[in-house]
DOMITI-210938 format. One line per 3 residues: number of its first residue (from 0); their letters; for each residue x, y, z of N, C-alpha, C. Coordinates in steps of 0.02 Angstrom, whole numbers, plus 50000, padded with zeros to 5 digits. Layout:
BEGIN
NUM = A = X:Y:Z:X:Y:Z:X:Y:Z | ... $
END
This chain:
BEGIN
0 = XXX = 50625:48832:48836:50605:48859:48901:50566:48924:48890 | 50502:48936:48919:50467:48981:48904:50490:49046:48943 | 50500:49114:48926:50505:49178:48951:50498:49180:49020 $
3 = XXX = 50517:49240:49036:50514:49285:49096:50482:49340:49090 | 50431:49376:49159:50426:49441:49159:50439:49443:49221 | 50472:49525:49209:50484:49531:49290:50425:49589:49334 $
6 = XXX = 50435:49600:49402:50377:49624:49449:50362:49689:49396 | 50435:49724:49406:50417:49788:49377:50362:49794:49289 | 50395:49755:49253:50352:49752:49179:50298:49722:49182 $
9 = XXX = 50281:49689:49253:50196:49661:49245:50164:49725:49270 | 50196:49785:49333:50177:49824:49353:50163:49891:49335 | 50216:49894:49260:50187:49937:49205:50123:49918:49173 $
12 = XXX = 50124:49882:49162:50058:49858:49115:49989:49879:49170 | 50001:49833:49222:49936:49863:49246:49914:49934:49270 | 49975:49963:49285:49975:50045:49292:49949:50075:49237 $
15 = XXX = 49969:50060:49187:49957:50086:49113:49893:50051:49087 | 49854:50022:49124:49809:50001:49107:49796:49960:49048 | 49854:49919:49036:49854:49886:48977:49818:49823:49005 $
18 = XXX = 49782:49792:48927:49750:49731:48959:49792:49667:48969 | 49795:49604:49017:49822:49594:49051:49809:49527:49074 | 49805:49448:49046:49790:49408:49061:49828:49344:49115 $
21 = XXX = 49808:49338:49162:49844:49286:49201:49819:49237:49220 | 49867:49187:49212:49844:49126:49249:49873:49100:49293 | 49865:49086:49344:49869:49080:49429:49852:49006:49430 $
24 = XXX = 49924:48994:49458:49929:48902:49468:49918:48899:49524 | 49907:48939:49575:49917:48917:49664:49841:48895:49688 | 49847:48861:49740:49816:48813:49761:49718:48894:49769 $
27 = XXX = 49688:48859:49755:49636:48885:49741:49609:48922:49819 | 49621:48916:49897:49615:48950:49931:49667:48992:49952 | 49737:48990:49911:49769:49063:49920:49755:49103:49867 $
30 = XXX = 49741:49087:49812:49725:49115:49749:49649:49166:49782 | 49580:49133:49828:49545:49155:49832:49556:49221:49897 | 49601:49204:49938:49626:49245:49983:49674:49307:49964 $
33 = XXX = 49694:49311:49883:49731:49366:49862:49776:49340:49821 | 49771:49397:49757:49756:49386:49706:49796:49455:49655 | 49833:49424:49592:49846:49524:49555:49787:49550:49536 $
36 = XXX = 49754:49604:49536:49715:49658:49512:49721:49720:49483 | 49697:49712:49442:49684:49785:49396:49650:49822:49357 | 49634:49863:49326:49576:49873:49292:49549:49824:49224 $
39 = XXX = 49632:49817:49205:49627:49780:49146:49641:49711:49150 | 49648:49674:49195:49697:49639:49214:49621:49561:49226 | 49625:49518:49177:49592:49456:49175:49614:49409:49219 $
42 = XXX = 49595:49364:49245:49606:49322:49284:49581:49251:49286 | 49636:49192:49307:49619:49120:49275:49643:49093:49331 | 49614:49048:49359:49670:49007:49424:49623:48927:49435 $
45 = XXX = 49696:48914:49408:49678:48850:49380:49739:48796:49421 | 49754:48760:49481:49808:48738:49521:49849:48692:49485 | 49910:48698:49454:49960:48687:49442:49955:48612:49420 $
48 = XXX = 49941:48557:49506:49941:48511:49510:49880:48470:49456 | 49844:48504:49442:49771:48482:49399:49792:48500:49310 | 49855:48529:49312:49893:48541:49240:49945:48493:49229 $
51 = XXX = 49958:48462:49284:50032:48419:49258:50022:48359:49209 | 49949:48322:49204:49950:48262:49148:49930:48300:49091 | 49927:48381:49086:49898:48414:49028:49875:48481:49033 $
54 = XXX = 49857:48532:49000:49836:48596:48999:49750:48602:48963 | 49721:48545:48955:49673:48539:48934:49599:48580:48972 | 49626:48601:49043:49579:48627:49075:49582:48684:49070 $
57 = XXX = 49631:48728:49026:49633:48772:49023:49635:48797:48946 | 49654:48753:48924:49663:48787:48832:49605:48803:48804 | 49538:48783:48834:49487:48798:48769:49475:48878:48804 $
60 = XXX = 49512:48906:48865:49506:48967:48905:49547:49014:48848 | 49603:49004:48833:49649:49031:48812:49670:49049:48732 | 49666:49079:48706:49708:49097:48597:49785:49082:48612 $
63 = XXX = 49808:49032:48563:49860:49018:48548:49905:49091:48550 | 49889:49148:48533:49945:49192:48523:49924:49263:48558 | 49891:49251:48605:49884:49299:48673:49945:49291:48717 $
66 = XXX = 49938:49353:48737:49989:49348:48794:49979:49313:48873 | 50002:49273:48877:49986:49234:48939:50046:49266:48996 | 50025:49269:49075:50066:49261:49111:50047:49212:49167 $
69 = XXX = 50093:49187:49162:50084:49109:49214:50117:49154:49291 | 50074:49120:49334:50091:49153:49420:50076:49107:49467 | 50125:49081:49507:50137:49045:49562:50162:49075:49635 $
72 = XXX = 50177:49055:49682:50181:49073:49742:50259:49096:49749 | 50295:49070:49710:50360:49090:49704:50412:49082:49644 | 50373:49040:49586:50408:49068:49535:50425:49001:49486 $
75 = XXX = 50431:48943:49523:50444:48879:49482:50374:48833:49466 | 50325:48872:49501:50264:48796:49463:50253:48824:49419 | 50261:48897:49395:50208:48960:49348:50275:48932:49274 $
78 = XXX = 50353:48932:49316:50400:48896:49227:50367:48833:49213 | 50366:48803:49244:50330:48712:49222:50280:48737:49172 | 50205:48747:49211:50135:48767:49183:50163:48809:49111 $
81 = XXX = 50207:48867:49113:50214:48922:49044:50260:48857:48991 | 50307:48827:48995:50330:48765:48960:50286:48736:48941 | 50240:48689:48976:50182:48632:48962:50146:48701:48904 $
84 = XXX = 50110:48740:48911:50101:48788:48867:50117:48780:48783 | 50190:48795:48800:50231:48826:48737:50230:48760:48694 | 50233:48710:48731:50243:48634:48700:50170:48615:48679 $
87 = XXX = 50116:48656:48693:50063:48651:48681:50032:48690:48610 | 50088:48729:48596:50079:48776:48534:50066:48853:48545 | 50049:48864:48596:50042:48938:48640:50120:48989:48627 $
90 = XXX = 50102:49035:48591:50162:49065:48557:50198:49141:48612 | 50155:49167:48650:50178:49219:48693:50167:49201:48779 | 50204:49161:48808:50178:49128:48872:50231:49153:48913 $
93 = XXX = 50215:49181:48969:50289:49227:49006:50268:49177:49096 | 50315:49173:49115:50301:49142:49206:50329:49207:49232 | 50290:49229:49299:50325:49286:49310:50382:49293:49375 $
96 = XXX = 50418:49320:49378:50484:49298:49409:50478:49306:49479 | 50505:49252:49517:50482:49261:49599:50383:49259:49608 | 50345:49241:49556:50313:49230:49589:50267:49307:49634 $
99 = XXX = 50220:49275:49662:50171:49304:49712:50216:49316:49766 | 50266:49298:49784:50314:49318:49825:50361:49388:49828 | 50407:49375:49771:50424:49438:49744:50357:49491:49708 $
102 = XXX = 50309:49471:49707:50254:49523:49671:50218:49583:49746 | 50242:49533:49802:50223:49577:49860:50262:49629:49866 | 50302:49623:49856:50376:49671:49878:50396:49728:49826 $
105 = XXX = 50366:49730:49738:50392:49769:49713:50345:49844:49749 | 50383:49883:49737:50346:49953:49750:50377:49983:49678 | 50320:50049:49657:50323:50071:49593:50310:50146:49594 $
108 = XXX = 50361:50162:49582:50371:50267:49583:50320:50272:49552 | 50281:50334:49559:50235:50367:49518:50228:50460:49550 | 50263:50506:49482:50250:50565:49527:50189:50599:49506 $
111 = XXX = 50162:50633:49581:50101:50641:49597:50102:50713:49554 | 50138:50741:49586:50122:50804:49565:50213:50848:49574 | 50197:50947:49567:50284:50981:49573:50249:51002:49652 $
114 = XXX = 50299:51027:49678:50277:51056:49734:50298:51117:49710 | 50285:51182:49765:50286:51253:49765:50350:51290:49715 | 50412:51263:49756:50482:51281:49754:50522:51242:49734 $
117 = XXX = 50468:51211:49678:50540:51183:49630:50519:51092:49648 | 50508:51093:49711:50511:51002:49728:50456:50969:49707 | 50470:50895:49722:50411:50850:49684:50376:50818:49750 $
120 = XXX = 50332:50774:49732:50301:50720:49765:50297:50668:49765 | 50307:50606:49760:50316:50546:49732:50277:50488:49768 | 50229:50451:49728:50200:50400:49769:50233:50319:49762 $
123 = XXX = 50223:50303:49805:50279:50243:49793:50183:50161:49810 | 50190:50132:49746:50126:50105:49762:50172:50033:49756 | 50134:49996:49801:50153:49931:49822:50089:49879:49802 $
126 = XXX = 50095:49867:49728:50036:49839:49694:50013:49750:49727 | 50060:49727:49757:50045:49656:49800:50028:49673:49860 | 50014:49742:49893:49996:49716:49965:49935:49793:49964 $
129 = XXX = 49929:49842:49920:49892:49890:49901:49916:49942:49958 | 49974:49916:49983:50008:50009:50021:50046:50052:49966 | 50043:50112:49990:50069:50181:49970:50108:50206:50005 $
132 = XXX = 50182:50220:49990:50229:50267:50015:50233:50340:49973 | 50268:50364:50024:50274:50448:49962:50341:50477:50002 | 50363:50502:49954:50458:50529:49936:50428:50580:49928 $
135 = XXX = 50459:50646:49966:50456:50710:49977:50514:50746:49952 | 50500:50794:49896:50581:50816:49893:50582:50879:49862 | 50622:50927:49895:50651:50978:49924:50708:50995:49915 $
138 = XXX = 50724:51043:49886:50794:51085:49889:50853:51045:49884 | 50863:50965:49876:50920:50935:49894:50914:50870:49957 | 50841:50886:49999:50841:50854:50028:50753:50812:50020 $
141 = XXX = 50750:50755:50068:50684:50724:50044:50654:50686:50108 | 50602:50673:50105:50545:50650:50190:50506:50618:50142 | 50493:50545:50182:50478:50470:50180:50423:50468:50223 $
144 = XXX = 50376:50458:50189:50306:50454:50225:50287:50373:50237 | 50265:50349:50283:50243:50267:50280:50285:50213:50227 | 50366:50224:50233:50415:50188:50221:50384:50086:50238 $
147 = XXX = 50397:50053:50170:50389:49989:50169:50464:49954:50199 | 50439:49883:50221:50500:49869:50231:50576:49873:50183 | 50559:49861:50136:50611:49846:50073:50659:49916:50075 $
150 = XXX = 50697:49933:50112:50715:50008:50109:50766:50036:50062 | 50798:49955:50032:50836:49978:49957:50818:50048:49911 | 50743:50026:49876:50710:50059:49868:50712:50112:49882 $
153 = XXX = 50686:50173:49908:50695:50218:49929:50763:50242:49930 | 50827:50230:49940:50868:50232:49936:50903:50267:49900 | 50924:50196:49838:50913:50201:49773:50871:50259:49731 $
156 = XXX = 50822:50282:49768:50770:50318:49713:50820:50389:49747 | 50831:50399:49810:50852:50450:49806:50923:50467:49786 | 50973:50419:49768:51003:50448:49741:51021:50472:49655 $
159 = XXX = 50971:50436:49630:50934:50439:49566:50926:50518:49562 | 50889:50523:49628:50863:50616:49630:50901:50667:49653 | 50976:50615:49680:51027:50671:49698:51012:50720:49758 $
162 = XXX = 50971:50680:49809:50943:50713:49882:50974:50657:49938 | 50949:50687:49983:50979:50650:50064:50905:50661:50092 | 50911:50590:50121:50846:50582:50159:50860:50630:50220 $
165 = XXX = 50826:50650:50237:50815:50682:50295:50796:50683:50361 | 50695:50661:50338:50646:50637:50380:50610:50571:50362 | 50599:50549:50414:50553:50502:50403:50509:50468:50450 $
168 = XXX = 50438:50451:50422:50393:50475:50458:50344:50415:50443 | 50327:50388:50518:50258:50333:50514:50183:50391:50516 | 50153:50387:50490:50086:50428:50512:50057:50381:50572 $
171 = XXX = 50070:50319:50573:50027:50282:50637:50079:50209:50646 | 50083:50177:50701:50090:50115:50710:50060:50071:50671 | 50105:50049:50603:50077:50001:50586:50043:49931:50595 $
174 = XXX = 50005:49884:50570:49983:49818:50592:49969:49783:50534 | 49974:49833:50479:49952:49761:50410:50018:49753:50377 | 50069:49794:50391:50149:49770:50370:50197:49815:50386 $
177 = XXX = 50247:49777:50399:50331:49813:50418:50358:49871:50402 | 50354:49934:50447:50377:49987:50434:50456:49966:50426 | 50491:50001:50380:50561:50013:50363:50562:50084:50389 $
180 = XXX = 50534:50102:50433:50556:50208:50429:50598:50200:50507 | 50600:50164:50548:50680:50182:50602:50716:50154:50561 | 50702:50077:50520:50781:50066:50508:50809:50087:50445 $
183 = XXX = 50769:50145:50390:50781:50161:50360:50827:50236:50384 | 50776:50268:50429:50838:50339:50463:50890:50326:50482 | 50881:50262:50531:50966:50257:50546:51013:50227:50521 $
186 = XXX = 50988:50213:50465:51048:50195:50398:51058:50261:50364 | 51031:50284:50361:51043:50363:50300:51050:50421:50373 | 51038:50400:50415:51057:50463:50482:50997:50507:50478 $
189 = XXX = 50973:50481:50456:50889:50538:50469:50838:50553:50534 | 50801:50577:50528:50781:50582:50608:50701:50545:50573 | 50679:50501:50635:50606:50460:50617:50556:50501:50660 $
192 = XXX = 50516:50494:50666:50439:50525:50663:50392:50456:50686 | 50364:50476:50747:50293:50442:50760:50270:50461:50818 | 50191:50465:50791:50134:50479:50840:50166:50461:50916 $
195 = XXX = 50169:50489:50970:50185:50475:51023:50119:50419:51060 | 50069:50440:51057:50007:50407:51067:50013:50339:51039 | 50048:50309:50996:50072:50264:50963:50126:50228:50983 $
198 = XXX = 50160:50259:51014:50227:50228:51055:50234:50234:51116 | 50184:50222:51133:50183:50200:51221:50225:50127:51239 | 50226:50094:51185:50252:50045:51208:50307:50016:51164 $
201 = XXX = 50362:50082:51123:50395:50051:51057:50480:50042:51118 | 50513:50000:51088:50589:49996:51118:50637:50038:51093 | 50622:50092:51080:50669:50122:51039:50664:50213:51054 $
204 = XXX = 50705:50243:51015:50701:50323:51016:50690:50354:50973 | 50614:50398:50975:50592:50449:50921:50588:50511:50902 | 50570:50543:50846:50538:50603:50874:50468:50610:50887 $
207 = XXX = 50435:50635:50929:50350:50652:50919:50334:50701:50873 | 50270:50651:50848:50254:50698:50796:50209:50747:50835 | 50191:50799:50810:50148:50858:50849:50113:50906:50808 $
210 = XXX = 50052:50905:50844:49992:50933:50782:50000:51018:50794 | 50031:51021:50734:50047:51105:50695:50113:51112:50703 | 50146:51067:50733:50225:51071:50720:50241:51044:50644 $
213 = XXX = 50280:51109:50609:50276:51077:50539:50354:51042:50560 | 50370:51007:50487:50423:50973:50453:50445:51014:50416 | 50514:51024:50406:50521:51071:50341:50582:51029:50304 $
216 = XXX = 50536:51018:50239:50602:51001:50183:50629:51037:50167 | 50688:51024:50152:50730:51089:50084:50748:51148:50119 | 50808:51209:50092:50803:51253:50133:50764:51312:50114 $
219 = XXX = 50724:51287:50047:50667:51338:50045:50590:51322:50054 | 50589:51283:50096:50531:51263:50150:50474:51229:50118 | 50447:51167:50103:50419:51154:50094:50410:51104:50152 $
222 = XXX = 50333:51140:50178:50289:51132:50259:50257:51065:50250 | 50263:51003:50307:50238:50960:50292:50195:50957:50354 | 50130:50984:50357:50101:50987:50449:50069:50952:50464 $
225 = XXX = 50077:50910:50542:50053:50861:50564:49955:50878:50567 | 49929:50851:50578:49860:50852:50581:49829:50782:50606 | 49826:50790:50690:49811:50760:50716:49742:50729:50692 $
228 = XXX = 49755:50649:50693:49681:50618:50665:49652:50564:50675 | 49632:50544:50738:49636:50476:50769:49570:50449:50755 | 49577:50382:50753:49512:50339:50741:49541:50279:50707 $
231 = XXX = 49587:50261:50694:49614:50209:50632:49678:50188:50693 | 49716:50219:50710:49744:50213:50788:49727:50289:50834 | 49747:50271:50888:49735:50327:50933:49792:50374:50924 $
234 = XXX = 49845:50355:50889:49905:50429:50863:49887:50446:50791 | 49835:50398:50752:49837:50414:50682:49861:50505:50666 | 49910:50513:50633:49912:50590:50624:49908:50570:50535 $
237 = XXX = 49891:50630:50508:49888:50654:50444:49948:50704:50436 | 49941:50709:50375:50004:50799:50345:49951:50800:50298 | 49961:50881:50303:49974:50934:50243:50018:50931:50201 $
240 = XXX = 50033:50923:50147:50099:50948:50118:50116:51004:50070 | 50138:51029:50073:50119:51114:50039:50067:51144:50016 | 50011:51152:50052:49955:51191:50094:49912:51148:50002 $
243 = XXX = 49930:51089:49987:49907:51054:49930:49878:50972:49941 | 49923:50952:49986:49912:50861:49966:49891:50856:50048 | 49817:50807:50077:49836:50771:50111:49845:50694:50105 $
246 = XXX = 49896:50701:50153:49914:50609:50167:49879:50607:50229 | 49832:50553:50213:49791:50529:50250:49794:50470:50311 | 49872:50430:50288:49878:50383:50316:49808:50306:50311 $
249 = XXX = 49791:50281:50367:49748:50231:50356:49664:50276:50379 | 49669:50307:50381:49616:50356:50418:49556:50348:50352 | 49588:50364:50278:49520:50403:50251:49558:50373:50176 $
252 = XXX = 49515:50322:50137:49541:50312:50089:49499:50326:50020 | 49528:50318:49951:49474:50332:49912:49394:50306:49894 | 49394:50224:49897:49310:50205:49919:49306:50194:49978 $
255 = XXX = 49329:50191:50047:49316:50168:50102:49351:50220:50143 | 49338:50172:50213:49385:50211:50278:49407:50177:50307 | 49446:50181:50365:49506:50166:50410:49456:50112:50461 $
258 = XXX = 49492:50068:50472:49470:50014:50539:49492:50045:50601 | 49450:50029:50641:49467:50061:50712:49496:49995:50764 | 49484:49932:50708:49508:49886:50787:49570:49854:50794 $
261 = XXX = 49615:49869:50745:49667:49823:50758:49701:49810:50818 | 49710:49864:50866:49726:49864:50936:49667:49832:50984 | 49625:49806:50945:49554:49767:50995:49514:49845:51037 $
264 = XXX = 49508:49872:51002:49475:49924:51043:49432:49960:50983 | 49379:49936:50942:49351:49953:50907:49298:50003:50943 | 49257:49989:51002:49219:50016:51026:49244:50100:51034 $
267 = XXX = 49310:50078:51063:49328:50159:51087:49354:50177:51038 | 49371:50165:50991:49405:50217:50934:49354:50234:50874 | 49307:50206:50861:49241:50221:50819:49199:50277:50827 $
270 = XXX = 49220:50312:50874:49206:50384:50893:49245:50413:50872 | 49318:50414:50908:49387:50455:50857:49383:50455:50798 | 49364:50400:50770:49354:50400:50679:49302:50446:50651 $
273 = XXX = 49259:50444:50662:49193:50466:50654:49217:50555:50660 | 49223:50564:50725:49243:50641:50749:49306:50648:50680 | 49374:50616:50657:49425:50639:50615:49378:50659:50564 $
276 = XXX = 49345:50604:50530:49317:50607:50484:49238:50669:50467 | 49218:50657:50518:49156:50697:50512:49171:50794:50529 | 49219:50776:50564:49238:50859:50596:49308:50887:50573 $
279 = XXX = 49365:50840:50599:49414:50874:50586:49442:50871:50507 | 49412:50858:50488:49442:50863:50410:49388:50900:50365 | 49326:50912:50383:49295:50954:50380:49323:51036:50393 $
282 = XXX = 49335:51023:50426:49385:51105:50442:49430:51114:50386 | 49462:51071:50362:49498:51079:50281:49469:51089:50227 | 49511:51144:50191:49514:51155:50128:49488:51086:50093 $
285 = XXX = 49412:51095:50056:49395:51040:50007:49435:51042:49948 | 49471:51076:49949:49524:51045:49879:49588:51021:49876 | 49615:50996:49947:49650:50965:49968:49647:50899:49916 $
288 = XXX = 49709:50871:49891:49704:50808:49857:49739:50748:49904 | 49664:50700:49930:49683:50661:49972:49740:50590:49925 | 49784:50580:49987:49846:50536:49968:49854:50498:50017 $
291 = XXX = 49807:50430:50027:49795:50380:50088:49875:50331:50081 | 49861:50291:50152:49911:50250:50139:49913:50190:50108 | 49842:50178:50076:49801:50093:50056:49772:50095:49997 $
294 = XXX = 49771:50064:49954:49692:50067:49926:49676:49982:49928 | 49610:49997:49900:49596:49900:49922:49538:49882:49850 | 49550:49927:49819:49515:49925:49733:49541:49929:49685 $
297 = XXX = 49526:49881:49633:49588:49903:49569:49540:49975:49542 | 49483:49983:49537:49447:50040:49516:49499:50116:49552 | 49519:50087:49600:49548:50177:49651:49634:50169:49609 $
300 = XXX = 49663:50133:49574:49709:50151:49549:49720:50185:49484 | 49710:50240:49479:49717:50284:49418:49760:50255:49349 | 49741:50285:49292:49789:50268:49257:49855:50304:49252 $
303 = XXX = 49916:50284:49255:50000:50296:49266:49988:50265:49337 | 49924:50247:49389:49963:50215:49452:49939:50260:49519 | 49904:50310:49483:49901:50363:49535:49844:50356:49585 $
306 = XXX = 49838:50347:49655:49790:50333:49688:49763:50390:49741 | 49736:50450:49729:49707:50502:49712:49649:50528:49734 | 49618:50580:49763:49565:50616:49739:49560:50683:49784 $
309 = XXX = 49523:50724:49743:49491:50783:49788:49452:50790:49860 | 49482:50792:49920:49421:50795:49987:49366:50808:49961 | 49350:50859:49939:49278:50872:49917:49237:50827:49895 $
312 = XXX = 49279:50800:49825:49246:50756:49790:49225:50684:49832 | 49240:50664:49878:49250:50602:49919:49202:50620:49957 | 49194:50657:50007:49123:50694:50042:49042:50702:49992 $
315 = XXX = 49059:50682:49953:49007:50681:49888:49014:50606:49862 | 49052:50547:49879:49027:50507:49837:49074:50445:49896 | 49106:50452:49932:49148:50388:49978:49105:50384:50035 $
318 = XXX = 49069:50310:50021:49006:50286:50069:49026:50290:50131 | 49073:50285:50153:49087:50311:50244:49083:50350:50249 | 49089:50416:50230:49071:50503:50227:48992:50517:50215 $
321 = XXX = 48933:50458:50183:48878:50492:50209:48826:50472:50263 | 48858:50421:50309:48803:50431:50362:48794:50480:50427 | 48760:50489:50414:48749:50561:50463:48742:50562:50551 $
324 = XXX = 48712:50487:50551:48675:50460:50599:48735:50457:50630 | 48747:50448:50700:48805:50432:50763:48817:50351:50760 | 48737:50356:50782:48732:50281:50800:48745:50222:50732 $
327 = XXX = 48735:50226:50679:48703:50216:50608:48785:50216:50591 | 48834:50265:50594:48906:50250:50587:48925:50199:50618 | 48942:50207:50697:48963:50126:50738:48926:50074:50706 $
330 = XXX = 48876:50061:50679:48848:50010:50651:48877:49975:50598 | 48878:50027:50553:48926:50017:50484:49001:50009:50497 | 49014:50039:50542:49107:50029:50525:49092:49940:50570 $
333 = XXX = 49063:49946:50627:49078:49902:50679:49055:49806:50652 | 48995:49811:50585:48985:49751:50554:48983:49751:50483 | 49061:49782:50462:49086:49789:50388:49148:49768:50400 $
336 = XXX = 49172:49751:50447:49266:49715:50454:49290:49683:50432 | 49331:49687:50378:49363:49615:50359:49398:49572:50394 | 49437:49512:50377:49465:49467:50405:49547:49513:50435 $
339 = XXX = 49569:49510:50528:49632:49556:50526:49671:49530:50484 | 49722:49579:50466:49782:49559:50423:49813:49499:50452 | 49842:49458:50393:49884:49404:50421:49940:49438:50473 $
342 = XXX = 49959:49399:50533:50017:49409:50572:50019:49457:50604 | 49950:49516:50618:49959:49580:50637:49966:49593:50693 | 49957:49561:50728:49982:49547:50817:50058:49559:50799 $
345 = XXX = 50090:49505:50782:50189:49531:50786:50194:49560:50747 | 50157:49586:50665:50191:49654:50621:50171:49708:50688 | 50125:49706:50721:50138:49775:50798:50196:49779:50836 $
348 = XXX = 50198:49719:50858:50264:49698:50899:50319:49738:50869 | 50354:49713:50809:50404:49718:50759:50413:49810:50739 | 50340:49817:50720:50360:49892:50735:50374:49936:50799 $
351 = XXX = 50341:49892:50829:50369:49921:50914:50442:49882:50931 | 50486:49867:50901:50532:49846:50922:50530:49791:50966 | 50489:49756:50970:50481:49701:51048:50509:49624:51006 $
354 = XXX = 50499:49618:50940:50536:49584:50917:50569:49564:50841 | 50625:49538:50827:50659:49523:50759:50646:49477:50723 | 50597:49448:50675:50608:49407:50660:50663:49397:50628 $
357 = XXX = 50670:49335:50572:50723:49343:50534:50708:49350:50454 | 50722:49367:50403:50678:49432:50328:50647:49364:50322 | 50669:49306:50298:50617:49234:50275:50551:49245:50311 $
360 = XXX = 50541:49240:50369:50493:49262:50430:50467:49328:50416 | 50488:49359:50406:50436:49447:50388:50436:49430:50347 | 50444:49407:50261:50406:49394:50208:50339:49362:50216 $
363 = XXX = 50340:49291:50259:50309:49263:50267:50223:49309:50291 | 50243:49345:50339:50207:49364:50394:50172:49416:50344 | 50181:49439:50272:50159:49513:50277:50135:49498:50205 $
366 = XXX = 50129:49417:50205:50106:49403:50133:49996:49398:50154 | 49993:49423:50085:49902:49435:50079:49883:49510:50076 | 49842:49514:50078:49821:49572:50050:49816:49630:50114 $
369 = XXX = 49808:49687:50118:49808:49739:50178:49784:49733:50220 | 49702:49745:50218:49638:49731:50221:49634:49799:50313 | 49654:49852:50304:49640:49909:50343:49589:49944:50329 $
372 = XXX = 49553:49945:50275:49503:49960:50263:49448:49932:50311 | 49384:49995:50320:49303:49949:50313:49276:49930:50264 | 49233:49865:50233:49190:49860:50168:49153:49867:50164 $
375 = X = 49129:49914:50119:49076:49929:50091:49015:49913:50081 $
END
């Protein structure tokens, strides 16, 4: 029986930029609809069913003593395909565990940087669906920025760090996947955070977030300040986080920018965007190191994982930051849209509380790629 790898050791490698060969048994239009990526990371997708009288369509692809990883939708066509392999003479052949299924769900610590007074920063990258969380931590205590559903995670990491969650905080109403940040506070007793502009219509009880009302971690203060920033939703807010990092949320990412239509109102929010982007973040410190909630490139993932850069530097080279034109922007954001996220009508719902699925059903719903971005 041929090997195992699991989410996390495929997710070192590509963090670490090691090179990285896979072969992808799933049916050739989910394979083309999303896919693993990385800098180093080769790619083969070849459907399972077209391997079962033989591997012949693939061996003259492949060296007997490369490292192969076989990948399926959930974990048993990728053991078959890595077996047929091994019986084939193929000496390092791994299937990877759970599949494209479990590959959505791992999230992977990476710390960003120390903060002022002792605390850290921590990005939490979610290499199957290209979101970013970040663990804030402070004096003993810690704040959860754009919390994934999986809220183990987080959890776990903090007691690793020997803190108590505190805060936790949506920067916007999600729509490309399942916030965990109410039902993560009110398991750990924390207080949640969201744009009020955003919850006009949630079932539940928050705090509002409010632009220049800081957050304070720790009891030696590390300021996390809202910075109102709409265009991506109409509550999109941003932070500061110790007069060092912004989190950008879906607003402003490293090659691209924020979609304005998921609420069907592209027209009217393509101005808000434009104005966050062109004005109010302009008013910031260019050496702010932007910390979005997405990326949608294996090129924007740094090596250790880190997904990164200088405001400045981005105003100098991220193609949504140079058109100048009014009109010439709505143009570009308004016929560069990708396809909406799968299911993003009820991942709204769901974060608005209006309904439960059951976890089989939110796996389902939040599988494919982000796609909050505009393209390029």
């Amino acid at each position: 029986m041929s090997n195992a790898i699991s989410t996390k050791e495929l997710a070192k490698k590509i963090i670490n930029h090691e090179d990285t060969l896979i072969l992808d048994v799933r049916n050739t239009d989910e394979f083309d609809n999303w896919k693993i990526e990385g800098e180093k990371v080769e790619i083969l997708n070849e459907p399972y069913f077209n391997l079962l009288d033989g591997i012949a369509l693939v061996a003259d692809k492949l060296q007997k003593e490369q490292e192969i990883i076989v990948v399926c939708a959930q974990g048993g066509s990728s053991e078959m395909i890595a077996d047929f392999l091994e019986e084939a003479g193929f000496t390092n052949v791994y299937s990877l565990e759970g599949g494209m299924k479990a590959w959505s769900e791992h999230l992977e610590p990476v710390k960003i940087g120390d903060l002022s007074d002792g605390g850290s920063l921590y990005q939490f990258v979610r290499l199957g669906k290209g979101c970013l969380s970040y663990f804030i931590v402070s004096n003993g205590e810690a704040a959860i920025v754009d919390a994934n559903r999986m809220i183990d995670i987080y959890e776990d990491f903090s007691k690793e760090q020997g803190v108590q969650i505190k805060h936790v905080i949506d920067t916007h109403l999600h729509a490309d996947h399942i916030s965990g940040g109410r039902k993560l506070a009110e398991k750990v007793g924390g207080e949640y955070y969201l744009p009020p502009k955003d919850a006009t219509e949630v079932m539940f009880d928050y705090t509002p977030l409010e632009d220049g009302k800081d957050i304070i971690v720790g009891n030696t203060s590390v300021q996390v300040q809202p910075v109102y920033s709409p265009g991506h939703t109409n509550g999109s807010t941003s932070f500061i986080v110790d007069d060092t990092y912004l989190l950008t949320g879906d607003i402003l990412f490293v090659k691209s920018i924020g979609r304005p239509d998921l609420a069907g109102l592209a027209d009217d929010w393509v101005g808000d965007l434009r104005n966050t982007l062109y004005s109010r973040y302009k008013e910031l410190s260019e050496d702010l190191i932007v910390l979005p909630a997405h990326y949608s490139f294996a090129e924007e993932l740094g090596k250790g994982g880190k997904v990164s850069a200088r405001l400045g530097d981005l105003y100098g080279r991220n193609s949504g930051l140079q058109v100048d034109n009014e009109n010439e922007f709505r143009k570009m954001v308004t016929e560069n849209l990708p396809p909406q996220p799968n299911a993003y009508e009820d991942i709204r719902k769901i974060n608005m509380g209006k309904i439960t699925p059951d976890i089989d059903k939110q796996k389902e719903m939040e599988t494919g790629p982000n796609r909050c971005a505009v393209e390029g």
